[in-house]
N, CA, C and O atoms as a GROMACS GRO file, in nm:
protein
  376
    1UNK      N    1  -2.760  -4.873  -0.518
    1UNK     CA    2  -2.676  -4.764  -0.561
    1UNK      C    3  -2.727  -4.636  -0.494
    1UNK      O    4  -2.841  -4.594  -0.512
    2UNK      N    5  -2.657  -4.588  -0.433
    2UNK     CA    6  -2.673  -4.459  -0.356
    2UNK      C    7  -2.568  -4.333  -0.398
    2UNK      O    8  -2.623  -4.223  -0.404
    3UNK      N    9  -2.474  -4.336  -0.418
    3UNK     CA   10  -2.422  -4.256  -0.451
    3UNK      C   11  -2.339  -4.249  -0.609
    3UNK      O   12  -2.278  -4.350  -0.645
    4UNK      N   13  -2.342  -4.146  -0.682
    4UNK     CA   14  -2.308  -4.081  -0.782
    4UNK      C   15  -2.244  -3.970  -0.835
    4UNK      O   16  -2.303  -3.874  -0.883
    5UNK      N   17  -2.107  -3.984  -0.826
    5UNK     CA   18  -1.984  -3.862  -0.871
    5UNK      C   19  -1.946  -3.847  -1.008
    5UNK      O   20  -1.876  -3.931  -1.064
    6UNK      N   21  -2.001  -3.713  -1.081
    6UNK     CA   22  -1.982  -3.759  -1.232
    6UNK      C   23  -1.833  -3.597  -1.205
    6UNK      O   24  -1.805  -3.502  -1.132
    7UNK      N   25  -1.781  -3.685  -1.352
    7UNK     CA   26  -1.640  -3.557  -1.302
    7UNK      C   27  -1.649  -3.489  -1.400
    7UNK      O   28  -1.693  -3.544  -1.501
    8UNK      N   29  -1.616  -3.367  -1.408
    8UNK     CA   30  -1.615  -3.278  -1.562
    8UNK      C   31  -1.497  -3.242  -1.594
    8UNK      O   32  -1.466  -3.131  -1.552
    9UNK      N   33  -1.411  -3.302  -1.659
    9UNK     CA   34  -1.252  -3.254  -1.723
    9UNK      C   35  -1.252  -3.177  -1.857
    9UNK      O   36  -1.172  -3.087  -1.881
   10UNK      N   37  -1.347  -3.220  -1.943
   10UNK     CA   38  -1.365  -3.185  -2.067
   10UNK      C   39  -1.498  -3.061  -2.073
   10UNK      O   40  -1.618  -3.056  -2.050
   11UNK      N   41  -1.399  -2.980  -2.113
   11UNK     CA   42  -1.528  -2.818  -2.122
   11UNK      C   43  -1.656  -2.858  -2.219
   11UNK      O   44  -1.776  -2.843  -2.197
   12UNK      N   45  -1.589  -2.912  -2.333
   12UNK     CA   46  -1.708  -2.921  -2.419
   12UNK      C   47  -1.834  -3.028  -2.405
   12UNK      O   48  -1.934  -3.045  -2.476
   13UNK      N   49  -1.785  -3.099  -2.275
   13UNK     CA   50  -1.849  -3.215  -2.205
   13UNK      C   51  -1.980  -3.104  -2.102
   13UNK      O   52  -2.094  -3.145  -2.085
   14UNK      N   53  -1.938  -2.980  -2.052
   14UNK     CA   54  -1.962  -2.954  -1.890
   14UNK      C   55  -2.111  -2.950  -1.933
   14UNK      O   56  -2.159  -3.017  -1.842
   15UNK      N   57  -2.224  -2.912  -2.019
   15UNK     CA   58  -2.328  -2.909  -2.070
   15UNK      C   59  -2.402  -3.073  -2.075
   15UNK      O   60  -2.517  -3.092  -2.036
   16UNK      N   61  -2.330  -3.161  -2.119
   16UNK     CA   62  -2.371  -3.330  -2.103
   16UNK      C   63  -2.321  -3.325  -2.008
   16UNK      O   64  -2.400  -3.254  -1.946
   17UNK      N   65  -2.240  -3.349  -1.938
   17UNK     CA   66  -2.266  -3.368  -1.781
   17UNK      C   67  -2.341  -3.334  -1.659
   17UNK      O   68  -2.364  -3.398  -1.557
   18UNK      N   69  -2.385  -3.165  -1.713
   18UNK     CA   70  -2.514  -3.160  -1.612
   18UNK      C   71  -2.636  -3.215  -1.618
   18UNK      O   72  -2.707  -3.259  -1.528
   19UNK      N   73  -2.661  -3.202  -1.798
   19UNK     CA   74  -2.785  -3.280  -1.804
   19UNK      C   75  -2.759  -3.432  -1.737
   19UNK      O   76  -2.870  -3.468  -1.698
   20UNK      N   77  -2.698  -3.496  -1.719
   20UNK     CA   78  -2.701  -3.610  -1.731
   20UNK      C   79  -2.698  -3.611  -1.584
   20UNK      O   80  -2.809  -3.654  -1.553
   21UNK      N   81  -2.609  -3.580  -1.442
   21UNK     CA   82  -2.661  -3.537  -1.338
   21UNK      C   83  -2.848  -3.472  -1.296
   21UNK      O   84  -2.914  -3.467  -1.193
   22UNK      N   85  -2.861  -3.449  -1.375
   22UNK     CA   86  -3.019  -3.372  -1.318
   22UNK      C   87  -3.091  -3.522  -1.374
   22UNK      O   88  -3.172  -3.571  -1.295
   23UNK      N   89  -3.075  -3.576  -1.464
   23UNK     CA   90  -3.139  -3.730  -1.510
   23UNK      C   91  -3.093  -3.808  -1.443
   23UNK      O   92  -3.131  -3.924  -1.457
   24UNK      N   93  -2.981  -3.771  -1.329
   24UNK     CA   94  -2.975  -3.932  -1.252
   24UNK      C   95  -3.016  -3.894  -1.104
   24UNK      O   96  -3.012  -3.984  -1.021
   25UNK      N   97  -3.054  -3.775  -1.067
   25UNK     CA   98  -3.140  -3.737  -0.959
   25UNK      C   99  -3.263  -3.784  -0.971
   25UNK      O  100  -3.342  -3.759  -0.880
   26UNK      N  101  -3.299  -3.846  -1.063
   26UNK     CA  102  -3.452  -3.861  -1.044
   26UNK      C  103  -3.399  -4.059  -0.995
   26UNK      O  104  -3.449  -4.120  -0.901
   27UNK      N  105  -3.352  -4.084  -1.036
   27UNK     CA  106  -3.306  -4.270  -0.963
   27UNK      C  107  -3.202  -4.280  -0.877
   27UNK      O  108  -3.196  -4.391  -0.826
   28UNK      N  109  -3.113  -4.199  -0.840
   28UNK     CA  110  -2.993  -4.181  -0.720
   28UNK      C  111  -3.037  -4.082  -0.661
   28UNK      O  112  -3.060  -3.976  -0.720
   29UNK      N  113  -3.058  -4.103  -0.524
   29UNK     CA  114  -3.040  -4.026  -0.394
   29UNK      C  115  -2.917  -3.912  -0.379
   29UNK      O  116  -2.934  -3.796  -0.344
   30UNK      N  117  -2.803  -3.969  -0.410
   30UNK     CA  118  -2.692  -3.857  -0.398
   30UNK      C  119  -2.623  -3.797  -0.537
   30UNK      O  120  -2.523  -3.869  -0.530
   31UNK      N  121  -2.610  -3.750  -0.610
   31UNK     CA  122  -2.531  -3.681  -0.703
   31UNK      C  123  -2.473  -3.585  -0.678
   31UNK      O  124  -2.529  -3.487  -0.629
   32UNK      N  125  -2.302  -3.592  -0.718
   32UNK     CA  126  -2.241  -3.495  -0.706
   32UNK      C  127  -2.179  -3.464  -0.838
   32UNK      O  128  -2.109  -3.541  -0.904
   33UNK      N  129  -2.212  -3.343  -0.867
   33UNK     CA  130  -2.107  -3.306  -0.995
   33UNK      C  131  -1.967  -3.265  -0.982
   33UNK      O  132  -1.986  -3.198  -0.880
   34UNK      N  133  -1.863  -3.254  -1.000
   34UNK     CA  134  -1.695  -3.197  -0.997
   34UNK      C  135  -1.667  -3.158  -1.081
   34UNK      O  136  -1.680  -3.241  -1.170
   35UNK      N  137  -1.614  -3.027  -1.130
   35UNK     CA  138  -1.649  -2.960  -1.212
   35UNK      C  139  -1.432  -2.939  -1.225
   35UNK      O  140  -1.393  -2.838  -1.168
   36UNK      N  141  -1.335  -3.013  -1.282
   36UNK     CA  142  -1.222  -2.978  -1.282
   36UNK      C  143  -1.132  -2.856  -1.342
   36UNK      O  144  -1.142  -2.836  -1.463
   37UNK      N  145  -1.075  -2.803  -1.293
   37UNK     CA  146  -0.948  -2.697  -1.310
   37UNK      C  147  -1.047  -2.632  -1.431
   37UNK      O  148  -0.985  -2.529  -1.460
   38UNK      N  149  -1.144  -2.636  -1.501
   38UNK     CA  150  -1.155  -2.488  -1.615
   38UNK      C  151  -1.292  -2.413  -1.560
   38UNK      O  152  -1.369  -2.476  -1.488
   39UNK      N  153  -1.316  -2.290  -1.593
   39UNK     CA  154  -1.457  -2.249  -1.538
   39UNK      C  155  -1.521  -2.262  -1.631
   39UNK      O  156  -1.466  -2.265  -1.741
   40UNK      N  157  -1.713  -2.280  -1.614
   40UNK     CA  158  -1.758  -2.319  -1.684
   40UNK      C  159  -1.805  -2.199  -1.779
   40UNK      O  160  -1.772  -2.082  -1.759
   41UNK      N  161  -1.871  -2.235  -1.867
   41UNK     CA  162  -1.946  -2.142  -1.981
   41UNK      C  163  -2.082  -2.142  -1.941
   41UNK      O  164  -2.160  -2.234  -1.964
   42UNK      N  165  -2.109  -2.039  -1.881
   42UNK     CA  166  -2.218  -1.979  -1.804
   42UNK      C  167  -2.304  -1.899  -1.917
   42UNK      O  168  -2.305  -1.777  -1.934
   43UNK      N  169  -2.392  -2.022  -2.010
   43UNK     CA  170  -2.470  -1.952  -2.029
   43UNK      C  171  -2.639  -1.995  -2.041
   43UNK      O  172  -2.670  -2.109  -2.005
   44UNK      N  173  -2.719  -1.924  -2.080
   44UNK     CA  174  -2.846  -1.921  -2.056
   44UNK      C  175  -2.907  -2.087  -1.994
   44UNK      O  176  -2.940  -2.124  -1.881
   45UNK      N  177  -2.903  -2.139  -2.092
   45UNK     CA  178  -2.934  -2.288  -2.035
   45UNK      C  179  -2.865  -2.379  -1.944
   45UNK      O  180  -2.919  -2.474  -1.888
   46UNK      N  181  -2.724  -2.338  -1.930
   46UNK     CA  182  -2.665  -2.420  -1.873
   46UNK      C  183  -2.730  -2.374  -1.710
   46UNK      O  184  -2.757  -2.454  -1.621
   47UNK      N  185  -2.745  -2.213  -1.703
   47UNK     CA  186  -2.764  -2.188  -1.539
   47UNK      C  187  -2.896  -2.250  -1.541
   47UNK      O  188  -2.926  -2.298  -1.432
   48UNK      N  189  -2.992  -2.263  -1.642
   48UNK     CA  190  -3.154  -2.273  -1.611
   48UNK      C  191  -3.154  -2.434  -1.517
   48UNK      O  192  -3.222  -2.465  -1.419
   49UNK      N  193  -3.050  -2.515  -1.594
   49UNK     CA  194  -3.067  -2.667  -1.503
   49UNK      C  195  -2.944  -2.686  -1.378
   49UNK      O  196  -2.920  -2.778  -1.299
   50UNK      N  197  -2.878  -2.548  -1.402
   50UNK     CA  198  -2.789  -2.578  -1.287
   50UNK      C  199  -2.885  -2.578  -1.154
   50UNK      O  200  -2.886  -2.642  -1.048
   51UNK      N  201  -2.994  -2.436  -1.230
   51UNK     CA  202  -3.041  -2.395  -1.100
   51UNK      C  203  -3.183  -2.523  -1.054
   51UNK      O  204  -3.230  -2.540  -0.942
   52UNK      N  205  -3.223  -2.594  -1.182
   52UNK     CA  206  -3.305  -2.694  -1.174
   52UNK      C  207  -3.206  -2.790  -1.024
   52UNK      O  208  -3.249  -2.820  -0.913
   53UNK      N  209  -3.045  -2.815  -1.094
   53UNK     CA  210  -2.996  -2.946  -1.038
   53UNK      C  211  -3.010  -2.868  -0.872
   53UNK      O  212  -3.099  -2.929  -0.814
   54UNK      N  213  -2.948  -2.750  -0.776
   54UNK     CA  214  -2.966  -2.708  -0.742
   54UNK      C  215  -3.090  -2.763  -0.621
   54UNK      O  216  -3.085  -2.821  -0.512
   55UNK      N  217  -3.196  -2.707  -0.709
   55UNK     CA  218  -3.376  -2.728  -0.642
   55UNK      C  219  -3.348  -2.899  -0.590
   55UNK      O  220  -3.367  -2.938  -0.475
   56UNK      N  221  -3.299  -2.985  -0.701
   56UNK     CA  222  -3.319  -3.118  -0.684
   56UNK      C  223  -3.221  -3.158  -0.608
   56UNK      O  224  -3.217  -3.281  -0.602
   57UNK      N  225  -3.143  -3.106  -0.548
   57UNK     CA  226  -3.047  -3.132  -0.368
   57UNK      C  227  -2.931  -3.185  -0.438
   57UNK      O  228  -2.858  -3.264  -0.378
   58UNK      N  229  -2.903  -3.148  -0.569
   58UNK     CA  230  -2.772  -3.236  -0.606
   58UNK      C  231  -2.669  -3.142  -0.547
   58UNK      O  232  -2.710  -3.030  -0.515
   59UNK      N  233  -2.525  -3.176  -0.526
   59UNK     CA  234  -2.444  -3.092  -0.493
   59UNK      C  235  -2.320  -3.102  -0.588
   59UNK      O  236  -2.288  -3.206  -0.644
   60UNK      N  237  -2.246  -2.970  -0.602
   60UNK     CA  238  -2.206  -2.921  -0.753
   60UNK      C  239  -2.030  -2.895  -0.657
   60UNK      O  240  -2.028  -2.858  -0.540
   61UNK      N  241  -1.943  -2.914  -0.712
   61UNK     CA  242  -1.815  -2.887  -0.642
   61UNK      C  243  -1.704  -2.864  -0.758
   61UNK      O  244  -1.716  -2.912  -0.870
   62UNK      N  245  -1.571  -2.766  -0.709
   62UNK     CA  246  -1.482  -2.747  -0.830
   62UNK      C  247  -1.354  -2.724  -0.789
   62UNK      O  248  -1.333  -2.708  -0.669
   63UNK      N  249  -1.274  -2.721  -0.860
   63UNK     CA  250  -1.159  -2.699  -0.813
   63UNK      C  251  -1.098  -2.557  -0.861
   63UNK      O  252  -0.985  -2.508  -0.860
   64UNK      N  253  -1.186  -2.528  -0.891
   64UNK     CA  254  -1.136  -2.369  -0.965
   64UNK      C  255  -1.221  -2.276  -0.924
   64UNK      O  256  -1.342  -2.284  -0.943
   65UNK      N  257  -1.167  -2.185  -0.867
   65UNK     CA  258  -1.186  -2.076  -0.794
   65UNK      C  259  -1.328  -1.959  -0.814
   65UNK      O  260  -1.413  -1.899  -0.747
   66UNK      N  261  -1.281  -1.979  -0.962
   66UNK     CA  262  -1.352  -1.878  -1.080
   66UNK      C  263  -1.550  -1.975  -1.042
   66UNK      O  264  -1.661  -1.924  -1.048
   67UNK      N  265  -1.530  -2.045  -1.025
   67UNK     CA  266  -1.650  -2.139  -1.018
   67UNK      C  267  -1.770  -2.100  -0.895
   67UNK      O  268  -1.892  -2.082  -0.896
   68UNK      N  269  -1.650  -2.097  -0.782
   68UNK     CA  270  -1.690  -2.086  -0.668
   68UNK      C  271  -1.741  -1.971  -0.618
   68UNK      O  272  -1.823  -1.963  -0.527
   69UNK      N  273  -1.664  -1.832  -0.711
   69UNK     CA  274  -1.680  -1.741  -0.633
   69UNK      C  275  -1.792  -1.668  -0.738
   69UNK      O  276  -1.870  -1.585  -0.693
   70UNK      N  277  -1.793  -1.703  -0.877
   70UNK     CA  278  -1.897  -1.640  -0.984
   70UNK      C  279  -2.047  -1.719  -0.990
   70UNK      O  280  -2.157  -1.665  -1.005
   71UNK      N  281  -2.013  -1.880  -0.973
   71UNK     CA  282  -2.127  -1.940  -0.985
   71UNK      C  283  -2.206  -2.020  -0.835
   71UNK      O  284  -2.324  -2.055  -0.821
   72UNK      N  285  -2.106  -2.029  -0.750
   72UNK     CA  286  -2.196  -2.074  -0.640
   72UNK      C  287  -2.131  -2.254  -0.608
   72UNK      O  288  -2.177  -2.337  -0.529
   73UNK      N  289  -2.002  -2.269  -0.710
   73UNK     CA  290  -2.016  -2.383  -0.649
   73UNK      C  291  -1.917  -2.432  -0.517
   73UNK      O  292  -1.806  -2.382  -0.502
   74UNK      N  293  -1.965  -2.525  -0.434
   74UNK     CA  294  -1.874  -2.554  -0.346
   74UNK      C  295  -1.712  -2.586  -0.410
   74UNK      O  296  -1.689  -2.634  -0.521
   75UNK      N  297  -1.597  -2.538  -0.295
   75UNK     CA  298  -1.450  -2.554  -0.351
   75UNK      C  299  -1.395  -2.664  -0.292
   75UNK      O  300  -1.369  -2.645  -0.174
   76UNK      N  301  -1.364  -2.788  -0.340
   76UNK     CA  302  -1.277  -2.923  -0.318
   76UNK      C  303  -1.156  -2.927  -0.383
   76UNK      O  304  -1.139  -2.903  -0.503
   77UNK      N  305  -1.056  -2.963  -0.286
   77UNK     CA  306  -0.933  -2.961  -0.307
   77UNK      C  307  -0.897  -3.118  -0.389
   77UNK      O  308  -1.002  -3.174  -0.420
   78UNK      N  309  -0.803  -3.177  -0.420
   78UNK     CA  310  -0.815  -3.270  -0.517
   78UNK      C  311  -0.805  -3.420  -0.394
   78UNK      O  312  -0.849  -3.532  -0.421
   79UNK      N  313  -0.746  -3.388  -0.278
   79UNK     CA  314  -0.787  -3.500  -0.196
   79UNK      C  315  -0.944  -3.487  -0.138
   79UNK      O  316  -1.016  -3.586  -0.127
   80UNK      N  317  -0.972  -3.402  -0.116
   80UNK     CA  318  -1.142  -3.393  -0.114
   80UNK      C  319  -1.214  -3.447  -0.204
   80UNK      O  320  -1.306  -3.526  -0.180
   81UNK      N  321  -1.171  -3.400  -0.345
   81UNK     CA  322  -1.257  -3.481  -0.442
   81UNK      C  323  -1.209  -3.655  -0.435
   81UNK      O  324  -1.300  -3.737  -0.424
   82UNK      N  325  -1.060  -3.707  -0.442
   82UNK     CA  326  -1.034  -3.809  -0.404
   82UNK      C  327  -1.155  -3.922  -0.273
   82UNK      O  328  -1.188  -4.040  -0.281
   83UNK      N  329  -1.184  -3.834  -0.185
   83UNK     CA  330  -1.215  -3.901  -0.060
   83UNK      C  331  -1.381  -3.926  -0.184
   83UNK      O  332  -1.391  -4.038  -0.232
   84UNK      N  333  -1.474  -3.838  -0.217
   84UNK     CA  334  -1.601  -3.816  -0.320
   84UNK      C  335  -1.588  -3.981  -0.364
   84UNK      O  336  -1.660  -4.072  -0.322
   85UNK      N  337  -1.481  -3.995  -0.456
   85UNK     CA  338  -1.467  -4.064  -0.546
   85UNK      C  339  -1.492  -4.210  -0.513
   85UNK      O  340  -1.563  -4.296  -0.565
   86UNK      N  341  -1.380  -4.208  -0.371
   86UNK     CA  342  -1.375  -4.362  -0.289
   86UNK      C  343  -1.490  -4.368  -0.251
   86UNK      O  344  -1.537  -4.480  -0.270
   87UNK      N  345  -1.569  -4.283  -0.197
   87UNK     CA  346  -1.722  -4.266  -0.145
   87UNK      C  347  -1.861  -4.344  -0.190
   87UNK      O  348  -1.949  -4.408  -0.132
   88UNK      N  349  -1.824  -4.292  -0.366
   88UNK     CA  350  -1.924  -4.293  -0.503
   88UNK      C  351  -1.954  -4.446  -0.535
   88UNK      O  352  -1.869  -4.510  -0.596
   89UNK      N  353  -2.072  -4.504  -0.496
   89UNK     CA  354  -2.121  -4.628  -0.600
   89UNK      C  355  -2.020  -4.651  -0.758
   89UNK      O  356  -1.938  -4.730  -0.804
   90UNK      N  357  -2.072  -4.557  -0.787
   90UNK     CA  358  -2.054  -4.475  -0.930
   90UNK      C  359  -2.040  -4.404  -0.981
   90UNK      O  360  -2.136  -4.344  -1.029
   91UNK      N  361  -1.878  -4.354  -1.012
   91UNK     CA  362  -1.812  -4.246  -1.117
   91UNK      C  363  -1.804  -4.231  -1.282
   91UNK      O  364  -1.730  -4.288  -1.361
   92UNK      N  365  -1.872  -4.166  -1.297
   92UNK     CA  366  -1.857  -4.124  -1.464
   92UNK      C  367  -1.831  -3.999  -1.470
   92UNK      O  368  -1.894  -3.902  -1.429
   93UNK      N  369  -1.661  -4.015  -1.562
   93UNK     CA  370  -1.603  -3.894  -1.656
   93UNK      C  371  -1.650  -3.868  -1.764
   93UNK      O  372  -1.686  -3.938  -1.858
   94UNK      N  373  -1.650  -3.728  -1.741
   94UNK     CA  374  -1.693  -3.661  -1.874
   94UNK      C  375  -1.552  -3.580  -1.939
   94UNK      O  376  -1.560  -3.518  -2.045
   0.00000   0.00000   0.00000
């Protein structure tokens, strides 16, 4: 298993989904988070492991604008994330 695309649809999820990305960097080589259509809730802890996931080479992507241009994450269009997906060992929605 090499690669790992976890998707974030559910806001009240986007907090378990990072943790759970920064816990699968330590046994997968690639993790990508996708962060869908809402921006996230930027607060204290959530940036402390974004910026952990970050350090640990994971790469963070969204489809919403607000994401990209406030928090830093890369912008994928929904066939971009599509191509991620076909890519991924292993996808888990959140």
């Amino acid at each position: 298993m090499n690669k790992l695309v976890i998707i974030v649809r559910d806001k009240e999820q986007q907090y378990e989904a990072l943790r759970s990305s920064l816990g699968a960097l330590l046994e997968i080589p690639a993790v990508t988070m996708v962060v869908l259509d809402h921006e996230v809730d930027m607060f204290e802890a959530y940036k402390e492991n974004m910026e952990f996931f970050d350090e640990m080479e994971g790469e963070r992507y969204s489809n919403n604008k607000a994401n990209v241009e406030k928090y830093g994450f890369k912008y994928a269009t929904f066939d971009e994330i599509g191509n991620m997906l076909k890519e991924a060992d292993i996808v888990i929605p959140f």
